[in-house]
ZAMARGU-4260 file (C-alpha; in steps of 0.2 Angstrom, whole numbers, plus 5000, padded with zeros to 4 digits):
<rodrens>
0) 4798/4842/4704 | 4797/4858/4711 | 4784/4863/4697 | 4774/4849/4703 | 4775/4851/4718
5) 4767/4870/4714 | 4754/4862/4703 | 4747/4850/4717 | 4748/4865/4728 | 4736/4875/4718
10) 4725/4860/4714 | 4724/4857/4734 | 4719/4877/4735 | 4703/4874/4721 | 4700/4859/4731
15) 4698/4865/4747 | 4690/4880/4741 | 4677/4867/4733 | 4675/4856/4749 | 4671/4872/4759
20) 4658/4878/4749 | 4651/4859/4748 | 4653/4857/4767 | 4645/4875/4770 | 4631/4869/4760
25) 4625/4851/4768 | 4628/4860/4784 | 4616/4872/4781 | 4604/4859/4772 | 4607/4848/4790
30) 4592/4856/4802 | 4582/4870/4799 | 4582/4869/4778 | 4579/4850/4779 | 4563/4854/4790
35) 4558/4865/4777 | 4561/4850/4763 | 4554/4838/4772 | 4535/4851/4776 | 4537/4855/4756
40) 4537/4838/4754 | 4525/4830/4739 | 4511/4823/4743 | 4506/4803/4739 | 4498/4811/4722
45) 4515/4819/4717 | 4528/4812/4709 | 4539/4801/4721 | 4558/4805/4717 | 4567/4792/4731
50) 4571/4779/4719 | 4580/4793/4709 | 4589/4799/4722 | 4592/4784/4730 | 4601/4779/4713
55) 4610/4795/4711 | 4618/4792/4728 | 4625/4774/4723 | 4630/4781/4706 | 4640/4796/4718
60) 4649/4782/4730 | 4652/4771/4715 | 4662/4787/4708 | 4671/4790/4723 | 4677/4770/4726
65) 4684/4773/4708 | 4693/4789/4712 | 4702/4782/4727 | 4704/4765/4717 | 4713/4774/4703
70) 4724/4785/4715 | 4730/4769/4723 | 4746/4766/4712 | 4749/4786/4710 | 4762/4797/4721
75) 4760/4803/4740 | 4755/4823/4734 | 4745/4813/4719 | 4734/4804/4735 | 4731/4818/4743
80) 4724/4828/4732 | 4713/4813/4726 | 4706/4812/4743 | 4705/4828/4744 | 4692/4829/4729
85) 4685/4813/4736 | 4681/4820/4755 | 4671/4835/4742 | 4663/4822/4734 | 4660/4812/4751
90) 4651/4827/4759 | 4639/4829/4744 | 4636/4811/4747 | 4630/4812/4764 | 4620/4828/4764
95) 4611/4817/4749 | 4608/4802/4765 | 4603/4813/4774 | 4589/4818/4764 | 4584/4801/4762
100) 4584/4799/4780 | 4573/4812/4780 | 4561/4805/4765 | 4561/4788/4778 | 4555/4798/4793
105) 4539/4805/4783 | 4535/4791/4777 | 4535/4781/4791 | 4526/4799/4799 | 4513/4796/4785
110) 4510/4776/4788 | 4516/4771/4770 | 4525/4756/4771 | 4545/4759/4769 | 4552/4743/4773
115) 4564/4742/4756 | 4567/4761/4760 | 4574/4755/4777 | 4582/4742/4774 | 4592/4751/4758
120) 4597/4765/4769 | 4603/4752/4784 | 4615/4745/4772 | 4621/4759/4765 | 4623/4769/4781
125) 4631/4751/4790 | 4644/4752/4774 | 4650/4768/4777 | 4657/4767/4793 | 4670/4754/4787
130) 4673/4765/4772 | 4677/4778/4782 | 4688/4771/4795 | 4695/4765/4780 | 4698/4784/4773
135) 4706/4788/4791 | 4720/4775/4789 | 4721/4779/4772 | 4725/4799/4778 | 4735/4793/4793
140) 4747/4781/4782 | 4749/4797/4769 | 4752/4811/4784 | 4765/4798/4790 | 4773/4796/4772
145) 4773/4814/4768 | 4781/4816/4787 | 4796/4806/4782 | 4798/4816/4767 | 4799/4834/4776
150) 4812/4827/4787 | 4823/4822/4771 | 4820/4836/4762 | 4833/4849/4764 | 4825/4865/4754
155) 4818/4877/4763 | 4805/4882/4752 | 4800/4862/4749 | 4799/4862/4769 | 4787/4873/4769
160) 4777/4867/4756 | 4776/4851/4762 | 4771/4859/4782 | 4757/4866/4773 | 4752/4849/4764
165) 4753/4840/4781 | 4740/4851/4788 | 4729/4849/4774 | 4731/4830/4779 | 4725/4837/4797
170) 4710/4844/4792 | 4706/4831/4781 | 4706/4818/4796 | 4697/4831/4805 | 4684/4828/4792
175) 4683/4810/4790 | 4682/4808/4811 | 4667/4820/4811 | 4659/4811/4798 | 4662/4796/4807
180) 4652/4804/4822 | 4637/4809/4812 | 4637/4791/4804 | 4636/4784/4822 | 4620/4797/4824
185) 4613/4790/4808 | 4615/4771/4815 | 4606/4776/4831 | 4591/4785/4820 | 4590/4767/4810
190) 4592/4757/4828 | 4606/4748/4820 | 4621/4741/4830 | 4634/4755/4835 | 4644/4747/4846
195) 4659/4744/4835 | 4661/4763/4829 | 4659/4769/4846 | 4675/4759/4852 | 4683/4765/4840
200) 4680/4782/4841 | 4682/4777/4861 | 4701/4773/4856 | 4704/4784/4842 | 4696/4801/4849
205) 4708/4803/4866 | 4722/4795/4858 | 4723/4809/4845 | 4719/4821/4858 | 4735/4818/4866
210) 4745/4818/4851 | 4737/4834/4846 | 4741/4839/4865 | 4759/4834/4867 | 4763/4844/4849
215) 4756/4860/4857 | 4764/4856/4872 | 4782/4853/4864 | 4778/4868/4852 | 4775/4881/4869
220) 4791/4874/4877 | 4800/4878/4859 | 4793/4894/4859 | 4800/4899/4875 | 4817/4893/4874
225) 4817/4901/4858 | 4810/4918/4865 | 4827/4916/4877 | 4839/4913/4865 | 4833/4928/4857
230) 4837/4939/4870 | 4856/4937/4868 | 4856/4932/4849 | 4867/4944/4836 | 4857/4952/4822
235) 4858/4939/4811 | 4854/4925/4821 | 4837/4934/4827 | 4833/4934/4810 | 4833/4915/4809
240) 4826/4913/4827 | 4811/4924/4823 | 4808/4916/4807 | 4808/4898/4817 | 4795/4908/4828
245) 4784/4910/4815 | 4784/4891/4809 | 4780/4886/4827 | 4766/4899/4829 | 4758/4894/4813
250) 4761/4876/4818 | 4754/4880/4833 | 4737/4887/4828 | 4733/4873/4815 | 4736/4859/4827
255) 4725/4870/4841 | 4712/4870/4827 | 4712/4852/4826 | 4713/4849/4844 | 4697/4862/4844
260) 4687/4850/4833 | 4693/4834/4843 | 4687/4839/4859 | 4669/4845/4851 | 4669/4826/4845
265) 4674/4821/4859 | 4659/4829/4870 | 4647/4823/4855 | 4652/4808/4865 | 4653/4810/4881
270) 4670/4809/4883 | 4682/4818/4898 | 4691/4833/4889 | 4694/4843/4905 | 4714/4838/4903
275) 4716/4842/4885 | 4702/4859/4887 | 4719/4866/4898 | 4730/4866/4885 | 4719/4872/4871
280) 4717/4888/4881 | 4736/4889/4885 | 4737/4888/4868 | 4724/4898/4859 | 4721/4909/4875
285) 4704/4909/4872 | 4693/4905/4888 | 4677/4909/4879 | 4678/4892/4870 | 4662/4880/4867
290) 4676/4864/4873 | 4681/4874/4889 | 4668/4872/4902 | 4670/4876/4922 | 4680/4862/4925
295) 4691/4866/4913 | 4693/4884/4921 | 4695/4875/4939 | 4710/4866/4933 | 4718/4879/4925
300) 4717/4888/4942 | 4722/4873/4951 | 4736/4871/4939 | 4742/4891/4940 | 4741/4888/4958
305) 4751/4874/4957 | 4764/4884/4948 | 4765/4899/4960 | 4767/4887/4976 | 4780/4877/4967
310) 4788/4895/4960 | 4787/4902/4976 | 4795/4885/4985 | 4810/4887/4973 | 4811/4908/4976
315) 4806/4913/4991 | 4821/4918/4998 | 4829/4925/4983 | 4813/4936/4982 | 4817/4940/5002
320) 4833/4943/4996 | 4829/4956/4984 | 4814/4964/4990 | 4824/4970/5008 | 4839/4975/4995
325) 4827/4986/4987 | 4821/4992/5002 | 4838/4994/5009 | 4844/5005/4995 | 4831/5017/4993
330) 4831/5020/5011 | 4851/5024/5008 | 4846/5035/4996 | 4835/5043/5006 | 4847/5046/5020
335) 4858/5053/5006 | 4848/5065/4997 | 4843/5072/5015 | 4862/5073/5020 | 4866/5082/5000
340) 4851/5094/5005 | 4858/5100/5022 | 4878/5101/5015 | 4871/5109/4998 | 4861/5123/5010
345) 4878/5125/5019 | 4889/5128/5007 | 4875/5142/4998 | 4872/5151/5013 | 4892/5151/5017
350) 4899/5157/4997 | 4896/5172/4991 | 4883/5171/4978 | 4868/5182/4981 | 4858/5168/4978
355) 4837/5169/4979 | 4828/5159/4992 | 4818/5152/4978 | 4832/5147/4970 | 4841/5140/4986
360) 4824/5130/4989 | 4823/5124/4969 | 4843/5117/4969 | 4840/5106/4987 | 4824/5100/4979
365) 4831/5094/4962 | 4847/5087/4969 | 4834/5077/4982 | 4823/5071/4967 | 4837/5066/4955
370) 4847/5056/4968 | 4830/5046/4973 | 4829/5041/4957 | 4847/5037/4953 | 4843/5025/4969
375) 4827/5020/4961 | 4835/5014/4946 | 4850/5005/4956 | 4836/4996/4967 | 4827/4990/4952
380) 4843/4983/4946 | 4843/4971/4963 | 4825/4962/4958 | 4829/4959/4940 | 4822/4974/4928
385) 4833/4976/4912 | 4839/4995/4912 | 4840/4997/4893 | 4821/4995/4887 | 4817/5004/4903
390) 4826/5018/4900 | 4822/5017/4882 | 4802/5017/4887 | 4805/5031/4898 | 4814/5042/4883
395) 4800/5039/4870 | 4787/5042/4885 | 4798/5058/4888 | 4798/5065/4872 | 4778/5059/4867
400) 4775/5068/4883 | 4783/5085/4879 | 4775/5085/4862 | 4758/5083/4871 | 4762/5098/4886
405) 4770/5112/4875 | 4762/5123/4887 | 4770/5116/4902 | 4786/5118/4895 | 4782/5137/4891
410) 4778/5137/4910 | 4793/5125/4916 | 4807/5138/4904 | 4800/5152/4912 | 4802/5148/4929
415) 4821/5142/4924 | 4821/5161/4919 | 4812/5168/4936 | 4825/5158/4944 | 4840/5163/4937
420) 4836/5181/4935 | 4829/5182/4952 | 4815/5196/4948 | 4807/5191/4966 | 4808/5181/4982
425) 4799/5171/4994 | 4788/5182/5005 | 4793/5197/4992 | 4774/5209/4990 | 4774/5209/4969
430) 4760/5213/4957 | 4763/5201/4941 | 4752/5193/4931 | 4738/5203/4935 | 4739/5198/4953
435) 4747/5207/4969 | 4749/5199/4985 | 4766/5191/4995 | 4775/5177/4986 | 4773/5162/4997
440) 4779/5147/4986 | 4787/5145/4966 | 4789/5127/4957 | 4795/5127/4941 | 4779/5125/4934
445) 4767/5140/4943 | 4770/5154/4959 | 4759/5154/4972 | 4754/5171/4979 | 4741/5175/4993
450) 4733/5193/4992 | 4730/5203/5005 | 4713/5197/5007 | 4721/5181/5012 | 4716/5171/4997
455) 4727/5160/4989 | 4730/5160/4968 | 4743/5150/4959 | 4748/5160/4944 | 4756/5151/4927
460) 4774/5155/4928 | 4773/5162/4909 | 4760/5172/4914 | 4773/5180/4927 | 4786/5181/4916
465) 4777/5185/4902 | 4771/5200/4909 | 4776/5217/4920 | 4783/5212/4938 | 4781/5226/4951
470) 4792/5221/4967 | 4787/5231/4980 | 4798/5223/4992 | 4814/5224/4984 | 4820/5240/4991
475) 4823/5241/5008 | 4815/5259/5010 | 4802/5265/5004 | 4793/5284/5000 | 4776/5287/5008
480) 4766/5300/4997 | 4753/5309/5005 | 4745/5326/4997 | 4732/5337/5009 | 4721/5352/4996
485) 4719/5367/5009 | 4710/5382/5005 | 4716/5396/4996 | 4719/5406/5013 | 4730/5399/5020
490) 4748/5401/5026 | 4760/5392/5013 | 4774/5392/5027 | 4766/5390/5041 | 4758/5375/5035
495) 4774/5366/5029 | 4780/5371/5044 | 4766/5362/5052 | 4768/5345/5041 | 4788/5345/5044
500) 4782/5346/5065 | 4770/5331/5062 | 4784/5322/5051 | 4799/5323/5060 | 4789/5317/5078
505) 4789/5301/5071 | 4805/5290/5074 | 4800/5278/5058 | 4804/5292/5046 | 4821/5293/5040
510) 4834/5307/5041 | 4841/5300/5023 | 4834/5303/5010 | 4825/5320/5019 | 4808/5321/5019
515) 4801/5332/5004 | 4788/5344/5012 | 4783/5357/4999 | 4766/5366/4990 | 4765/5358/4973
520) 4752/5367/4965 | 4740/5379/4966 | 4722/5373/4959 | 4706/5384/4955 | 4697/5379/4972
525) 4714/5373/4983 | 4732/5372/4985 | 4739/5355/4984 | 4755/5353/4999 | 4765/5337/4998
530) 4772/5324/5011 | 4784/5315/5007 | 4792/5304/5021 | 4805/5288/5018 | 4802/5276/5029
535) 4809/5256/5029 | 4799/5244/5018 | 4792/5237/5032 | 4785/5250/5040 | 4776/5256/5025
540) 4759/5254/5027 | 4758/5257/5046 | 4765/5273/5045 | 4755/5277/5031 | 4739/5277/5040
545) 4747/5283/5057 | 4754/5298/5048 | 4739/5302/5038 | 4728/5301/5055 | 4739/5314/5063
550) 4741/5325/5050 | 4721/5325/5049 | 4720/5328/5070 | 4733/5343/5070 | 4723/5352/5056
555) 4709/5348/5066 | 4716/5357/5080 | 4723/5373/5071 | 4705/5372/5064 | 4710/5370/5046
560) 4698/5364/5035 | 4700/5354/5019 | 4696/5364/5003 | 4682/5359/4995 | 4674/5362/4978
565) 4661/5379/4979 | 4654/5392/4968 | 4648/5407/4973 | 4632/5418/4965 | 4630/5434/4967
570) 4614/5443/4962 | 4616/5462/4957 | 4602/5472/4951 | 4605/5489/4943 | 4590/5498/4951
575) 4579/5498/4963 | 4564/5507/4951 | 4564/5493/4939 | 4550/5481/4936 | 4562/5466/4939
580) 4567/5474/4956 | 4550/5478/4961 | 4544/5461/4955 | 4555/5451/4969 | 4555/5461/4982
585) 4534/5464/4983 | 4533/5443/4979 | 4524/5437/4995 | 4533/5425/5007 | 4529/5407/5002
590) 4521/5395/5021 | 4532/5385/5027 | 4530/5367/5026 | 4523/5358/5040
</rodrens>
C-alpha cells in the first residue's frame, strides 16, 4: 500500500507539472495572443477551420466525461489523480472555447451570419457550468474522504503524504471555482441567463472564505501556543514541537494561497472581502497584495487598535507597576554608586598606597559604571526581559566587537598599563607621544594634554605608552641651566664671583643641592661660565627668565660685553720702495657718495 501510495504521489507530480504548463498556456493565449489570432484570422476566401474545431472540442469533452466515468468505481487516491488529468484536459478545453468565442465575435464583426455558431457555443457553454459544479462536489466529497483517512491513519510518513494530497485537492477546487467564474464571463458574452451560477458562487464563494479563514485562524492560535510550550520544553520535546511548527507553517501557507485566490474571485464579483483581506495579511504578512485594498488596511488598524486599548485595559497598572519599580531601582542604584564613590575616595586617600590621581579618578569611575549596570540589569528583571538570551547577545556582541576594534584594545591595555605603573599624573608637564604639554584628563582609551599654547590634543594611549615619556614634573626640584660666553679678557674669578652674587640674592634658589657656578670651557672666540641654580619644580620657568634678566643687567653695568665671533686682518707690507706699496698709497681717494 505504501508503494502505491508513492506511485500516485509521483503520477500527481507529472500531472501537475502537466496542468501548469497547460494553464500557463491558455492564460497566455486568453487576451493579448487571442487578438493577435483573431487580426491573423483567414479571410472569407480561406479555408474555414470552425467546424473542425468545434468538433475537436466535443471529441476533447467526450474524452473527459469518459475519464471521470471510468474513475467512478476506482479508490479515493485513484479519483484524484483522475481528476487531476481531467482538470489538464478541462483547461485545454476551455482555451479551445475560447477560441471559438473569439471566431463568433468576427464573424458577427464581419456581418456573416453565425446563427448555428451561436447557438452551438450557447449549449456548450450553458452545459459546462453544471458540469463543473458538478466537478466541485466531486473534489469536495474526495477532500472530505481523504480527511477521514488522515485522521485514522497513524504513520507518520502516511500523514504526511496524505496533508500533501489534500492540498492538491485545494488547489484543484481552486481551479474548478475560477473556471466557474470565467464560464459566468462567457454566459454574459453570449447574453445567456447567469443568474443560477451567480447564487452559487454567491453561497459558495464567502462560505469557503470562511472555512479557509477559520483554518488560518485556528493554525495562528496553534502556532502560538506552541511557540510557548517551546520555551520551557526539554530537548527532546522541542524536537517534536518544532517539527509540528513546521506542518502548521506549511499548512498555513497552502490554505493562505487558497484563501489568496478566493478573495480575487470573489472581487471578480463584487463581493465584500475586507473581513477575510485581514486575515490573509495576518497570515501572509503581505500588505502589498492585489485582495488587500484601503479598507482592508483601515481594519487592521482598527483592529490593532482595538487590541492595544483592550491590552492596555487589562495592564495598565501592572505596566505602572513596573515601570516606577524600574525607575525606582536605578535611582537606588544611583544613590549607591555615588555613596561607593565618595567611601572608595576615603579609604584611598586614608591607606597607604601611593596611589595616582589618574588612578584614584579611574577606580571611582568603574565601580560607578559597573554598579549602574548591575542596577540596570535588576530593573530589567522588574518589566519582564529574560536575563539569559540577553546576556548571551551581549557576550557574542562583546566578542564580534573586540574582533572589529583591535586597536582600541591596544589603546584600552595600554592605559591598564599607564595606570598601574603610574609613569604620570594629572596636571603632571610630560612630553610623550610626540607632544608636551600638562596632563589634564586620562580614560582608558586616550590622554588628553593641553600645550603651552593652550591647545587641547587627545593622544592614543598606545601612542604614550608606546613611546619615550619625559615627566618634567615628577621631581619636586628642579636645575636651571643657564651658560653666558664672555670674552677672552676677562676675570675668570671675578666673574664667578659676580654670577654667585646675582644667584644667591634670590630667595627661590636653593642651599641643597648648591648651585654650580664655574667656567666650562674655553672656546676660540669666548669662554663659556655656567649657572647652575636648583630651584622647586614650580618655580622653574619664572626664575628662569628672572635670573637670566639679572645676570644680563649686572654685566651691563660692570660693562661686560658678550663675546662675539671676529677676525681680525692685518695688512703688512715689506717696504715702503715697492711697486705694491707705492701702488696703494698714490691711489687717489674715491668721492664720496651723495
Amino acid at each position: 500500500m505504501k508503494k502505491r501510495l508513492h506511485f500516485l504521489a509521483a503520477l500527481l507530480l507529472a500531472a501537475t507539472a502537466a496542468l501548469s504548463h497547460g494553464y500557463c498556456c491558455a492564460a497566455q493565449t486568453s487576451a493579448p495572443d487571442l487578438q493577435a489570432q483573431a487580426e491573423a484570422a483567414p479571410g472569407p476566401e480561406a479555408k474555414d477551420d470552425t467546424d473542425e474545431r468545434l468538433l475537436k472540442f466535443k471529441q476533447l469533452a467526450a474524452e473527459m466525461q469518459r475519464l471521470k466515468a471510468d474513475a467512478r468505481d476506482k479508490s479515493k487516491l485513484d479519483r484524484m489523480a483522475v481528476l487531476e488529468f481531467a482538470l489538464k484536459l478541462q483547461i485545454e478545453l476551455y482555451a479551445s472555447l475560447d477560441q471559438l468565442l473569439e471566431t463568433l465575435q468576427q464573424r458577427e464583426e464581419q456581418g456573416t451570419d453565425t446563427t448555428e455558431l451561436r447557438s452551438s457555443l450557447a449549449t456548450i457553454v450553458s452545459e459546462r457550468s453544471a458540469l463543473i459544479r458538478a466537478e466541485i462536489a466531486a473534489i469536495r466529497a474526495l477532500r472530505d474522504e481523504l480527511r477521514e483517512k488522515g485522521v485514522s491513519d497513524k504513520g507518520a510518513a502516511r500523514k504526511d503524504l496524505l496533508r500533501w494530497l489534500n492540498n492538491k485537492i485545494e488547489q484543484m477546487q481552486d481551479t474548478q471555482i475560477a473556471l466557474l467564474v470565467g464560464n459566468v464571463a462567457r454566459l454574459e458574452r453570449l447574453k445567456l441567463p447567469v443568474e443560477d451560477d451567480k447564487a452559487y458562487l454567491n453561497d459558495l464563494l464567502p462560505r469557503r472564505a470562511i472555512e479557509l479563514s477559520g483554518r488560518i485562524s485556528l493554525a495562528l492560535d496553534t502556532i502560538d501556543t506552541l511557540k510557548q510550550w517551546l520555551e520551557n520544553a526539554s530537548p527532546e520535546e522541542q524536537k517534536t514541537i518544532e517539527q509540528q511548527l513546521r506542518t502548521l507553517e506549511f499548512q498555513k501557507n497552502s490554505v493562505a494561497e487558497s484563501l489568496s485566490v478566493t478573495l480575487e474571485l470573489m472581487q471578480q464579483l463584487d463581493m465584500e472581502t475586507s473581513q477575510f483581506g485581514q486575515i490573509l495579511v495576518l497570515a501572509t504578512g503581505e500588505l502589498l497584495n492585489k485582495t488587500v485594498d484601503a479598507e482592508v488596511a483601515i481594519g487592521l488598524l482598527q483592529k490593532v487598535g482595538r487590541s492595544a486599548r483592550l491590552w492596555l485595559d487589562d495592564n495598565l497598572s501592572e505596566i505602572i507597576v513596573r515601570l516606577s519599580t524600574f525607575v525606582l531601582i536605578l535611582m537606588a542604584f544611583k544613590l549607591l554608586a555615588k555613596l561607593a564613590s565618595r567611601v572608595l575616595l576615603r579609604l584611598i586617600s586614608r591607606s597607604s598606597l601611593n596611589t595616582s590621581r589618574l588612578l584614584s579618578d579611574f577606580v571611582q569611575g568603574i565601580t560607578s559604571k559597573v554598579i549602574m549596570l548591575v542596577g540596570f540589569i535588576v530593573a530589567l528583571t522588574q518589566l519582564g526581559i529574560e536575563l539569559g538570551p540577553l546576556l548571551a547577545g551581549l557576550g557574542i556582541m562583546g566578542f564580534v566587537v573586540g574582533f572589529a576594534l583591535q586597536d582600541t584594545l591596544s589603546n584600552f591595555a595600554s592605559g591598564m598599563m599607564i595606570l598601574f605603573t603610574r609613569p604620570f599624573d594629572i596636571n603632571d608637564v610630560i612630553d610623550a607621544g610626540g607632544v608636551s604639554g600638562i596632563v589634564r584628563s586620562m580614560n582608558l582609551i586616550s590622554t588628553t594634554i593641553v600645550t603651552f599654547d593652550n591647545q587641547q590634543i587627545v593622544v592614543p594611549n598606545s601612542k604614550v605608552w608606546g613611546n619615550t615619556i619625559r615627566n618634567v614634573s615628577a621631581r619636586d626640584k628642579r636645575r636651571v641651566d643657564l651658560s653666558f660666553a664672555l670674552s677672552h679678557q676677562v676675570d675668570s674669578a671675578r666673574m664667578e664671583a659676580l654670577f654667585k652674587e646675582v644667584v644667591d640674592a634670590d630667595p627661590r634658589v636653593l642651599k641643597d643641592p648648591a648651585p654650580t657656578i664655574k667656567l666650562n670651557k674655553v672656546g676660540e672666540y669666548s669662554s663659556e661660565f655656567i649657572v647652575r641654580p636648583w630651584v622647586l619644580s614650580g618655580d622653574y620657568w619664572s626664575f628662569y627668565w628672572e635670573l637670566t634678566r639679572a645676570i644680563k643687567d649686572r654685566l651691563d653695568n660692570e660693562e661686560l660685553a658678550f663675546a662675539h665671533r671676529q677676525q681680525d686682518v692685518h695688512l703688512r707690507y715689506p717696504d715702503k720702495s715697492s711697486p705694491l706699496a707705492i701702488a696703494v698709497m698714490t691711489q687717489p681717494e674715491q668721492p664720496s657718495q651723495g
